[in-house]
ZAFILUM-501035 format. One record per residue (C-alpha): residue number from 1; residue in three letters; z, y, x. Coordinates in nm, 4 decimals, decimal comma, padded with zeros to 6 digits. Layout:
<recs>
[NUM "ala" [Z Y X]]
...
</recs>
This chain:
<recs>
[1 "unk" [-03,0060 -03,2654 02,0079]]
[2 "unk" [-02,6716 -03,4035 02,0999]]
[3 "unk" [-02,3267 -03,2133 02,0894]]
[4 "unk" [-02,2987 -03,1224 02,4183]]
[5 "unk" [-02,6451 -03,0290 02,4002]]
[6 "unk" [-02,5831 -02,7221 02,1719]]
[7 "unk" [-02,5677 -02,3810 02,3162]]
[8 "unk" [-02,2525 -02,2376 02,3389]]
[9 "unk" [-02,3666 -01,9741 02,0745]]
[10 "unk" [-02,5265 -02,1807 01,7726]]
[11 "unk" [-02,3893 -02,2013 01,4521]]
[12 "unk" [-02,3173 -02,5589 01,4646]]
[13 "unk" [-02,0883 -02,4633 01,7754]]
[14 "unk" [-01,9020 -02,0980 01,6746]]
[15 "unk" [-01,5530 -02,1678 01,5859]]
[16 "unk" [-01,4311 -01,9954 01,2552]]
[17 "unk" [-01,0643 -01,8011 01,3001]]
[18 "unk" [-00,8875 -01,8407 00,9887]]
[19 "unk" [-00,7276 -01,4971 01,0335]]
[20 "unk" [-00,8968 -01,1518 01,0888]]
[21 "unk" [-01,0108 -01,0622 01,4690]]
[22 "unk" [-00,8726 -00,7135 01,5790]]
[23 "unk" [-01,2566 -00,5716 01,5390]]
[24 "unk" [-01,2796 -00,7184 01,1778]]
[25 "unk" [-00,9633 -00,4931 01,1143]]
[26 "unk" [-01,1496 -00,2113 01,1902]]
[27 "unk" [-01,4293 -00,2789 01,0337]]
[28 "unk" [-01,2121 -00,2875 00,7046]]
[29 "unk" [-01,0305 -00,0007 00,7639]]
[30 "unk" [-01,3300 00,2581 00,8376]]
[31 "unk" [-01,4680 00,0886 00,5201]]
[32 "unk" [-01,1434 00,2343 00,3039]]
[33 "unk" [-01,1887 00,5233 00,1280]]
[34 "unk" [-00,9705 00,8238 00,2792]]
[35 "unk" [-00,9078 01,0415 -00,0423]]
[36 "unk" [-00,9199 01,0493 -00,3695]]
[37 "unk" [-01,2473 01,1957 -00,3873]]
[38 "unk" [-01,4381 00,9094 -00,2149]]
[39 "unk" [-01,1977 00,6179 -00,4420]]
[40 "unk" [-01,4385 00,4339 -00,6585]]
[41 "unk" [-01,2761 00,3708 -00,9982]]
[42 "unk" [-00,9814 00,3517 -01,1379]]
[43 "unk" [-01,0857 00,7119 -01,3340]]
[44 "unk" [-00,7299 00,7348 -01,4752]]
[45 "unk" [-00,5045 00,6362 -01,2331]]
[46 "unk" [-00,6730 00,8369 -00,9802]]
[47 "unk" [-00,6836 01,1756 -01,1931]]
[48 "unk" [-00,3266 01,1498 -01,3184]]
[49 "unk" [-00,2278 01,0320 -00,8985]]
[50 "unk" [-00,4628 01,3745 -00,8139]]
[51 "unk" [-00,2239 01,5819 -01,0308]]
[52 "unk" [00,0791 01,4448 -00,8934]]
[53 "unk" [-00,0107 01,5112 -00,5625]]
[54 "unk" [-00,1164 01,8611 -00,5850]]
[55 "unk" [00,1858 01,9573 -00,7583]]
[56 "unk" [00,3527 01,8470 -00,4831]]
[57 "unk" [00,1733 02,0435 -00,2765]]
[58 "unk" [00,2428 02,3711 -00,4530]]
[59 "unk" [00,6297 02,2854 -00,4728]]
[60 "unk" [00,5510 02,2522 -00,0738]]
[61 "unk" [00,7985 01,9281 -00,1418]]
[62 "unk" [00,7301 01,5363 -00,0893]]
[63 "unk" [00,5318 01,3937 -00,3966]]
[64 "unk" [00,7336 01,1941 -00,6138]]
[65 "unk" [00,7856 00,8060 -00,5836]]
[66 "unk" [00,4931 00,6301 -00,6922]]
[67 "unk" [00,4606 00,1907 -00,8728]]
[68 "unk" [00,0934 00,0437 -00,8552]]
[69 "unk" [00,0658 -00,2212 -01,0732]]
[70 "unk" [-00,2568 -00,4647 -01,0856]]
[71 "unk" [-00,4057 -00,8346 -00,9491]]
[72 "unk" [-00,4342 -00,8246 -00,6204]]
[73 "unk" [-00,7665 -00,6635 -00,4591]]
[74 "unk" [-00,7524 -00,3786 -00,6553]]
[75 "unk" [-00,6766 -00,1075 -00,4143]]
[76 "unk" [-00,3036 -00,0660 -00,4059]]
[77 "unk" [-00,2856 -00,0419 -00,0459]]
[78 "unk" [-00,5659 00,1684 00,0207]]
[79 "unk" [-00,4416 00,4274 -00,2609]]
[80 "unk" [-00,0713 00,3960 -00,0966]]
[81 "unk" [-00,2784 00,5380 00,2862]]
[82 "unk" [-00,4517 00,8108 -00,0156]]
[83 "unk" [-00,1428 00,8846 -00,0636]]
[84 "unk" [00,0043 00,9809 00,2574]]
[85 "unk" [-00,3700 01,1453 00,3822]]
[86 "unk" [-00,3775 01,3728 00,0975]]
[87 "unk" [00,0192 01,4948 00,2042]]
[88 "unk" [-00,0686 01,5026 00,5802]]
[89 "unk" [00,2257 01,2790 00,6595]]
[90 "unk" [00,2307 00,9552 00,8145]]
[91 "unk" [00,2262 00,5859 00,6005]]
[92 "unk" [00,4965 00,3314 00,7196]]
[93 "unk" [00,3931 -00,0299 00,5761]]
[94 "unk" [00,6361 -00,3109 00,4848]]
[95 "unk" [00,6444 -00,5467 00,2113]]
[96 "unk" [00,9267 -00,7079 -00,0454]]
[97 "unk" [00,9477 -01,0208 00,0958]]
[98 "unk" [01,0623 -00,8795 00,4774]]
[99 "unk" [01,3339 -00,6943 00,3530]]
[100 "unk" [01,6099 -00,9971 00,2578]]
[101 "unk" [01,9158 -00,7987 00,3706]]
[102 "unk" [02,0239 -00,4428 00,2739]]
[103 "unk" [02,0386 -00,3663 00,6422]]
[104 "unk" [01,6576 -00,4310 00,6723]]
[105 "unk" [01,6160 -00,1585 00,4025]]
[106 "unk" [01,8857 00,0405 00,6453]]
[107 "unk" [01,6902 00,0193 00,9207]]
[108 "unk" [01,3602 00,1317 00,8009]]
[109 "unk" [01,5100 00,4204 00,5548]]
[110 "unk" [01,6978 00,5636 00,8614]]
[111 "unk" [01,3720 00,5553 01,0931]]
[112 "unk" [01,1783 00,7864 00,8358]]
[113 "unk" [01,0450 01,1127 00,8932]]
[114 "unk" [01,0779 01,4145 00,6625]]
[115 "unk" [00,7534 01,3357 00,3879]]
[116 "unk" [00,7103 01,0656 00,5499]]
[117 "unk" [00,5173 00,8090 00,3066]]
[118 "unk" [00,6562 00,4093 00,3004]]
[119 "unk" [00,4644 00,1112 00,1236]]
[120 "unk" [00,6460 -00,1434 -00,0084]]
[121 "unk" [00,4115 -00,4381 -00,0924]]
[122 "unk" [00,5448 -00,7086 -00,3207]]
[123 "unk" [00,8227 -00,4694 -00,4050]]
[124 "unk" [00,9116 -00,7278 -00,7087]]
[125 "unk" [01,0300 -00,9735 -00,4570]]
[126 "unk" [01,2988 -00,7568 -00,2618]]
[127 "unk" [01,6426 -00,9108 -00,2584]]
[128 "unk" [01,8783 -00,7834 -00,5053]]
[129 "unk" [02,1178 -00,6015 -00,2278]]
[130 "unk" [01,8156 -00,4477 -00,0792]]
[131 "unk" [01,7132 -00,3636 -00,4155]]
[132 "unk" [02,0458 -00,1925 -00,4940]]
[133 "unk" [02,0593 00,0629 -00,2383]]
[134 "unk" [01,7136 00,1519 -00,2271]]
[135 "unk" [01,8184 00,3287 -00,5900]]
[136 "unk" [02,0328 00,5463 -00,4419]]
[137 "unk" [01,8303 00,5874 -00,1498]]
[138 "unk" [01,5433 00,6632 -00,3773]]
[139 "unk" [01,7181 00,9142 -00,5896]]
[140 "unk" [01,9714 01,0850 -00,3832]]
[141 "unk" [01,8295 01,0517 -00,0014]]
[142 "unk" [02,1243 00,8483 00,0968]]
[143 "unk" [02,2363 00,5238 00,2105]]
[144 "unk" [02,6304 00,3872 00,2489]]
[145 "unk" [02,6232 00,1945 00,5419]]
[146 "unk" [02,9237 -00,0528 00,5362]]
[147 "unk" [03,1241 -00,0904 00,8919]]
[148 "unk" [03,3606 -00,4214 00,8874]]
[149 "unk" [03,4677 -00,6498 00,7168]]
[150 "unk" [03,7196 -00,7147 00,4270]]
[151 "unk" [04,0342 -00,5163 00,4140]]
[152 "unk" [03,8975 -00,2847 00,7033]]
[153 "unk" [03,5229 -00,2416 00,5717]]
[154 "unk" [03,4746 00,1127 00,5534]]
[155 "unk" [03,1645 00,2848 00,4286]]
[156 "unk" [03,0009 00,5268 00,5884]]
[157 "unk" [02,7318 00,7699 00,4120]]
[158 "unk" [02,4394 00,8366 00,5649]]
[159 "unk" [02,1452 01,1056 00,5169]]
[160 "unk" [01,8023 01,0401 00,4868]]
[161 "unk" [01,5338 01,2994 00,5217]]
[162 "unk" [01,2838 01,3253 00,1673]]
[163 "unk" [01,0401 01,0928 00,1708]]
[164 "unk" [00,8189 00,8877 -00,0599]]
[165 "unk" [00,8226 00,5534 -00,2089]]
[166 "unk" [00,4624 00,3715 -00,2795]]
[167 "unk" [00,5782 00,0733 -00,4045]]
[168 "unk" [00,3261 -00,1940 -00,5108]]
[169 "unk" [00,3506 -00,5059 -00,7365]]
[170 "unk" [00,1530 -00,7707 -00,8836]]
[171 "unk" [00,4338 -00,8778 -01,1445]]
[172 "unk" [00,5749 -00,5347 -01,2972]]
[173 "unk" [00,7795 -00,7426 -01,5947]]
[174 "unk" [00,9705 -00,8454 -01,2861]]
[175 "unk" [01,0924 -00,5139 -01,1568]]
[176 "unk" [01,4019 -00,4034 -01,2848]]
[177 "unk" [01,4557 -00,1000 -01,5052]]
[178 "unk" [01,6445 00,0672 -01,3061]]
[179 "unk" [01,4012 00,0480 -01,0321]]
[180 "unk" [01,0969 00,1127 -01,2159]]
[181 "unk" [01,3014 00,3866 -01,3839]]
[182 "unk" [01,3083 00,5622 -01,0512]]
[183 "unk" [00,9467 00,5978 -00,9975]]
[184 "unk" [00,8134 00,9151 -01,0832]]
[185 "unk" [00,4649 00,8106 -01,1228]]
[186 "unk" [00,3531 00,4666 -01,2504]]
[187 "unk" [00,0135 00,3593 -01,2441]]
[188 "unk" [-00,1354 00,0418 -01,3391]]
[189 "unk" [-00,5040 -00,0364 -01,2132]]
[190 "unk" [-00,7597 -00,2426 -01,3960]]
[191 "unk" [-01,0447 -00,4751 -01,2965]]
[192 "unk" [-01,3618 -00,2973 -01,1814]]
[193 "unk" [-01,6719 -00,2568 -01,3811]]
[194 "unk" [-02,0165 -00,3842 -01,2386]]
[195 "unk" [-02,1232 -00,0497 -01,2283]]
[196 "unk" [-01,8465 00,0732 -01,0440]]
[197 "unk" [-01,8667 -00,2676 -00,8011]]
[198 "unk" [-02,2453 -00,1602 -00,6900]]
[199 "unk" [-02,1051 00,2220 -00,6023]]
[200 "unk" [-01,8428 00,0708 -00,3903]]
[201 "unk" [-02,1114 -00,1657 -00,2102]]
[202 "unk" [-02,3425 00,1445 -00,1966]]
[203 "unk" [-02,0939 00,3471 -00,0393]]
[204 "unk" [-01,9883 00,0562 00,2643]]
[205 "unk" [-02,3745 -00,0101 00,3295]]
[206 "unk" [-02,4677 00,3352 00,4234]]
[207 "unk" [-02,1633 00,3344 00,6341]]
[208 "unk" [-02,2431 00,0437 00,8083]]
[209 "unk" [-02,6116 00,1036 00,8352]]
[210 "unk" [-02,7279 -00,1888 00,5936]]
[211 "unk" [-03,0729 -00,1656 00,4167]]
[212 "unk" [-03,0652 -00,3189 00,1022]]
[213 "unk" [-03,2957 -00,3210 -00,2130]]
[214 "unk" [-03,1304 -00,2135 -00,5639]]
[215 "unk" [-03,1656 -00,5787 -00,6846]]
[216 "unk" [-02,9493 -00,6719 -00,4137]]
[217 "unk" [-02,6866 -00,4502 -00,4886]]
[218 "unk" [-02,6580 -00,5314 -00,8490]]
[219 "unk" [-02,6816 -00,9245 -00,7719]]
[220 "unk" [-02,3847 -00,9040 -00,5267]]
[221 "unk" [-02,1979 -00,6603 -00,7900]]
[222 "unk" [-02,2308 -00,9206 -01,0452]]
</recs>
């Protein structure tokens, strides 16, 4: 068979994105677990994270600011959207590397919502005057936004409403202490068992309706 012989669907023809399509984002995100209840692993991050929360609750206050530390694929994201189910509030998403000015952090801080819950991803690679007011934004709920320049810079206070940090890193020995200082909670997660591998591919085959034999799961685990 030649190549313009093919049918438009075979293998040999089907073009491969190298970037999710909207519907594969879907996919992965009714696969996430959406509390603590249904997260697979992680028994001691999750129980001390469980504790955290509900005392939150009972104070009727925002939970305090929360550091993941681990490799990558290990659930930080997924625990940060936990995080913000469990509170009923909603989950803004950013990441270290997009915030290279204080004013990015400005911009974002001042858009938040009372309990509103914001993931910063890569928090280790912030820039340091980002970095510097997101202490005080952290630990007093305010900002100083600066107005001019030189002699007649003024700054100019501003008020945030509570919210919490999720902040998420693959290199904690890079974080500062006085950021890391600021975190209430600081949990680092470890690399899955096989065991706890096959629950987790349990769990997303009944969901999407996949038959498979025990052998399979344990093979796939492993």
């Amino acid at each position: 068979m030649t190549e313009s012989a093919l049918p438009p669907n075979s293998d040999e023809d089907r073009i491969v994105a190298g970037s999710a399509v909207n519907e594969e984002r879907e996919v992965e995100a009714a696969l996430r677990p959406k509390n603590l209840a249904d997260f697979v692993g992680q028994h001691r991050v999750r129980n001390q994270l469980s504790l955290v929360l509900e005392a939150a609750k009972l104070r009727g206050a925002t939970a305090d600011h929360i550091l993941l530390s681990g490799p990558p694929g290990l659930g930080k994201t997924t625990l940060s959207m936990i995080v913000a189910e469990e509170m009923g509030s909603p989950l803004r998403i950013s990441s270290g590397p997009a915030i290279q000015h204080s004013g990015d952090l400005a911009a974002i801080l001042s858009s938040l919502t009372e309990g509103e819950v914001l993931f910063l991803d890569e928090i280790h690679r912030m820039s340091r005057p980002a970095e510097e007011m997101l202490y005080m934004a952290m630990e007093d709920f305010r900002v100083d936004i600066v107005v001019g320049k030189g002699a007649g810079a003024t700054s100019i206070p501003l008020e945030l409403p509570p919210f919490t940090i999720v902040g998420a890193t693959t290199r904690a020995g890079l974080l500062p202490g006085p950021l890391r200082d600021r975190f209430g909670f600081t949990g680092h997660l470890d690399f899955y068992s096989n065991e706890e591998l096959e629950l987790v591919l349990r769990r997303s085959a009944a969901m999407l309706d996949m038959r498979l034999n025990s052998a399979a799961f344990t093979e796939i685990a492993s």
